[in-house]
C-alpha positions in Angstrom: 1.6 -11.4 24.6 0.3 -10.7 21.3 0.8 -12.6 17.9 2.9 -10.5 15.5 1.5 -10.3 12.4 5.5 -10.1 10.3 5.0 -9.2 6.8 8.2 -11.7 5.7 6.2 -14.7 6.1 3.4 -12.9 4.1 5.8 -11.4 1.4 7.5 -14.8 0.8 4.5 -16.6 0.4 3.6 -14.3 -2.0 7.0 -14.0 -3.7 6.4 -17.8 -4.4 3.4 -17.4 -6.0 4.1 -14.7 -8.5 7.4 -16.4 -9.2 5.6 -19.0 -10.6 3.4 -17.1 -12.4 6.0 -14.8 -14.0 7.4 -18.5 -15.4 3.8 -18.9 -16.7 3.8 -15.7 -18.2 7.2 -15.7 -20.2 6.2 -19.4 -21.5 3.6 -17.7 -23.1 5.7 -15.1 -24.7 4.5 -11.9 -22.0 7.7 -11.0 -20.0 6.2 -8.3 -17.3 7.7 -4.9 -17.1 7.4 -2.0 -14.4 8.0 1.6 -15.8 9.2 3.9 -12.9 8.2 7.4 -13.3 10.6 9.8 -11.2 10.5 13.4 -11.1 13.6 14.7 -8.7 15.2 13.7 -6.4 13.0 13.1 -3.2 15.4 10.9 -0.5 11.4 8.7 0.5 11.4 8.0 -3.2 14.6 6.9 -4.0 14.2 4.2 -1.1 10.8 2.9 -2.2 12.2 3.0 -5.5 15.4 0.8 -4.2 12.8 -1.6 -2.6 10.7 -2.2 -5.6 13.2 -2.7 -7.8 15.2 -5.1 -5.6 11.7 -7.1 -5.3 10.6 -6.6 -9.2 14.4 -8.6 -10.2 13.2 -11.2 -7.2 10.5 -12.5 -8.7 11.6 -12.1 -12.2 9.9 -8.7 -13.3 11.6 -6.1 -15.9 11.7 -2.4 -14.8 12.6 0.0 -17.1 12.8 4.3 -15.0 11.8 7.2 -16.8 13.8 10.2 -14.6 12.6 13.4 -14.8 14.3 17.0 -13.5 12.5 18.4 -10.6 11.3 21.1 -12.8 9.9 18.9 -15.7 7.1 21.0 -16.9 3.2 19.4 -16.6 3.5 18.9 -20.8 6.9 16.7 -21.0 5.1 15.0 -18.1 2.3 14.4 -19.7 4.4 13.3 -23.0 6.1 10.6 -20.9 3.2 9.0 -19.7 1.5 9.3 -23.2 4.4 7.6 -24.3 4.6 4.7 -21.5 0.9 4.2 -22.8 1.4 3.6 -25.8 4.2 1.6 -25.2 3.0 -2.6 -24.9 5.8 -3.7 -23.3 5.4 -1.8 -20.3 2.7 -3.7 -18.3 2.4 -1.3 -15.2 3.5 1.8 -14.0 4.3 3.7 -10.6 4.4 7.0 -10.4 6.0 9.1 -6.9 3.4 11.1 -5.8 3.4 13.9 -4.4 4.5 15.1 -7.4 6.7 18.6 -7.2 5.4 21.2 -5.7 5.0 23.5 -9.3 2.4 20.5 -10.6 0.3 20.1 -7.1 -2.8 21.9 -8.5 -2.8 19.4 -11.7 -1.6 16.4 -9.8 -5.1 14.3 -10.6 -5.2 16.0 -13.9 -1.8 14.3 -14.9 -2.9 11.0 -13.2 -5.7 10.4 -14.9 -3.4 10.8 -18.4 -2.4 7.3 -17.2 -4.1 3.9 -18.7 -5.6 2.6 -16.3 -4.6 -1.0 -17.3 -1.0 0.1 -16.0 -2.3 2.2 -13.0 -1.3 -0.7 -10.7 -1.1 2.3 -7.6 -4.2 3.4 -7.6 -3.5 6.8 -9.6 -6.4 7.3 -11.3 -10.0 7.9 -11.1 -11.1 5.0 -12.4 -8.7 2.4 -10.5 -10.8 4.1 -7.3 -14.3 3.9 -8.6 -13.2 -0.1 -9.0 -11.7 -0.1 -5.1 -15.3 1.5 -4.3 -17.6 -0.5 -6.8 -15.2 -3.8 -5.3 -15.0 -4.2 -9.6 -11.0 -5.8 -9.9 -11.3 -5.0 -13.3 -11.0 -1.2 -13.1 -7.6 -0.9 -12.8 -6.1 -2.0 -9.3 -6.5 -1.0 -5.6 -3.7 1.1 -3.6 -1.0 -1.1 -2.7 -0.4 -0.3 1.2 -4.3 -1.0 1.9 -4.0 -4.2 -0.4 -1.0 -5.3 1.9 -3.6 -5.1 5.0 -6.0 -7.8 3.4 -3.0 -10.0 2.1 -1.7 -10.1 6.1 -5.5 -11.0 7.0 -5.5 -13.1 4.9 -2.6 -14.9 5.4 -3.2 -15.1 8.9 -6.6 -16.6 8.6 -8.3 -13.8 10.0 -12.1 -13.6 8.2 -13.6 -10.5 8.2 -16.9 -11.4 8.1 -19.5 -10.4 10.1 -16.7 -9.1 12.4 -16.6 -4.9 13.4 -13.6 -3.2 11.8 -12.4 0.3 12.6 -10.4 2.4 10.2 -8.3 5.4 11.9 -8.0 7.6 9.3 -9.6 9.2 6.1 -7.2 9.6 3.4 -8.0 8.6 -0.3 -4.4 6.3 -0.3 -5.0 4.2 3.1 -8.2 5.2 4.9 -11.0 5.1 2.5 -9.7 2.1 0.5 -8.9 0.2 3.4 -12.5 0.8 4.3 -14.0 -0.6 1.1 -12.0 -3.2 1.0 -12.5 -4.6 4.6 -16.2 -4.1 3.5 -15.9 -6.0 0.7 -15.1 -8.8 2.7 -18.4 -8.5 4.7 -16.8 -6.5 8.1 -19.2 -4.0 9.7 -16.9 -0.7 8.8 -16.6 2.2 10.6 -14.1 5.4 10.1 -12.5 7.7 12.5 -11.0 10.8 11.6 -9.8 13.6 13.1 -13.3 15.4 13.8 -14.7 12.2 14.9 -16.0 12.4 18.7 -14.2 10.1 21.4 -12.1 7.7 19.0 -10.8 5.9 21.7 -14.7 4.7 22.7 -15.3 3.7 19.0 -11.7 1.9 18.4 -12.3 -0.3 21.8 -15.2 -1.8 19.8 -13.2 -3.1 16.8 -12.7 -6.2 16.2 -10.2 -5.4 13.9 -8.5 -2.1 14.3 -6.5 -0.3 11.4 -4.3 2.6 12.6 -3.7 4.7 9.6 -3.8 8.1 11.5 0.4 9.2 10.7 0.2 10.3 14.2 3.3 9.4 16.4 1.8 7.5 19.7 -1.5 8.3 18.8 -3.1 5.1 19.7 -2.3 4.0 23.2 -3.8 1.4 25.4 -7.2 3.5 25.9 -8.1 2.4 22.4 -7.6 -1.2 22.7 -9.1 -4.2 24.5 -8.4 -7.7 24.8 -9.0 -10.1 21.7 -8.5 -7.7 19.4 -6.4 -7.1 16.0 -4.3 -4.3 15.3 -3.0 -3.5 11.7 -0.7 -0.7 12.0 -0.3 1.3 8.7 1.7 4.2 9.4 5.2 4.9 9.1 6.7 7.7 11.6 9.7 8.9 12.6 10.4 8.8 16.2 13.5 10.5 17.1 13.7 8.9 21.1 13.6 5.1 19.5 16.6 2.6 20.5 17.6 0.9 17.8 20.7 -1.3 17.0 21.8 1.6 15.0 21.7 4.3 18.1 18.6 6.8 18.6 15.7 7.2 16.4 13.7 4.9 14.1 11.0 4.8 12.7 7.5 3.5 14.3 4.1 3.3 14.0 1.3 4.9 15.4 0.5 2.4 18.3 2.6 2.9 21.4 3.9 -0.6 20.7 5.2 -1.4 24.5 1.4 -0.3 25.7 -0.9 -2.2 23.3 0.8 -5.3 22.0 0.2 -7.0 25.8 -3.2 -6.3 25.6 -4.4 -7.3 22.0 -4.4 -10.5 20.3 -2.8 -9.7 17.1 -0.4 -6.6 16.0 1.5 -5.7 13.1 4.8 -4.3 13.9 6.5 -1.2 12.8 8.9 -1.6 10.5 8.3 -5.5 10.1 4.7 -5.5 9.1 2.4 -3.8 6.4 5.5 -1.7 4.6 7.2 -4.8 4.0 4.6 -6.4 2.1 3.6 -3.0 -0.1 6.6 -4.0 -2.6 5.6 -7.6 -3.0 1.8 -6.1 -3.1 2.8 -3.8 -6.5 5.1 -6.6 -8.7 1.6 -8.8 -8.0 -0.4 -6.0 -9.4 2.2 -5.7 -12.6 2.3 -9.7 -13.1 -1.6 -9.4 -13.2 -1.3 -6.6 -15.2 0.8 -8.2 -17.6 -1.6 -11.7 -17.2 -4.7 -9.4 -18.3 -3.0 -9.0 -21.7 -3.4 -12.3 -22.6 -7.0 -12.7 -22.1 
């Protein structure tokens, strides 16, 4: 039976620490705020929203929403962030991406109107040239990729010299998660969805990160014994038991098939996602700290 990697224990550790440092940070006259940038409605954001707020007023951080109509135009858009900018008490900032549908084609244009000393999600340019360059002082990395190293590192799993695999390109998970495992002196390679027998490649993994979005796309052919699994992705699977009837949401491994033959798994929900929150107030405390310097 596999050790389950449960982000609680990692999210309360680091709760503690940024708890501390919020006390730290007040005593010095800094009191760290989160602006929340909302346009709509969107059900996925409301609930992240919910969650980082309830964890922000945990550890002792301000948040001050900015909500915008679905059909804000790209200029009074632009005008809030300009704004939030200028505005020093506002330390970091999180923006609900994808934005609607009307702004898609100037989605990275409208990022990158952001600071990037308050981009503490990874919005702009810049932040990812520092996840890339491994610089921490452009801006801050992604937060769900960031939760990844904090379980591994909790855990007292060292990357280095070890083989990691990374299922999945995107520029939010994939890529980042990629850099960063480099970073910590793993031997990195991607899978993607053009990538010839995945399965082969995954079994060779040392450490294995499932960010795919693919419903019961990794199954026992990709894993072998000794191995850890970090699995990113949050699906909806309508056939799931839970204690509230059918359907739940899951992640990409076929849980009941891989966790008896790898070491270590993250579950779904239970794992990554539940560190994510704890991941961004860090990001706006350290924000906040960088003012001070």
């Amino acid at each position: 039976m596999a050790k389950q990697l449960l982000g609680k224990e990692v999210t309360e550790a680091l709760n503690a620490k940024l708890q501390a440092k919020v006390e730290e940070l007040k005593a010095k006259g800094v009191s760290p705020k989160l602006g929340i940038i909302r346009c709509g409605e969107n059900p996925s954001d409301l609930s992240y929203e919910k969650g980082a707020v309830a964890r922000a007023e945990l550890i002792g951080v301000e948040v001050e929403k900015f909500l915008l109509p679905e059909d804000v135009t790209k200029e009074a858009l632009i005008a809030q962030i300009e704004a939030i900018n200028a505005d020093d008490s506002i330390h970091g900032v999180l923006m609900f991406r994808p934005l609607p549908k009307h702004l898609k084609a100037d989605q990275n244009e409208i990022c990158n109107k952001l600071d990037p000393r308050k981009d503490v999600d990874c919005m702009t340019d810049l932040s990812n040239a520092g996840v890339f360059e491994g610089r921490s002082d452009l801006g801050f990395p992604p937060c769900t990729p960031q939760a990844c190293m904090e379980i591994l590192a909790h855990y007292g799993i060292d990357c280095k010299g070890k083989k990691a695999v990374v299922i999945g390109r995107s520029l939010v998970v994939g890529k980042p998660a990629a850099m960063m495992l480099m970073d910590r002196n793993a031997t990195v390679t991607i899978c993607h969805t053009k990538t010839v027998n995945t399965a082969e490649i995954a079994r060779e993994a040392d450490i294995l990160v499932t960010a795919a979005g693919v419903l019961n796309s990794l199954t026992k052919d990709y894993v072998r014994p000794g191995q850890v699994v970090i699995d990113v992705s949050i699906n909806w699977d309508a056939e799931k038991i839970t204690s509230k009837g059918k359907g739940g949401i899951a992640g990409d491994a076929v849980f009941a098939e891989v966790e008896p033959i790898v070491d270590a798994i993250t579950p779904v929900p239970g794992g990554v996602g539940s560190v994510t929150t704890s991941v961004l107030i860090g990001h706006v405390v350290e924000a906040a700290a960088r003012t001070l310097a």
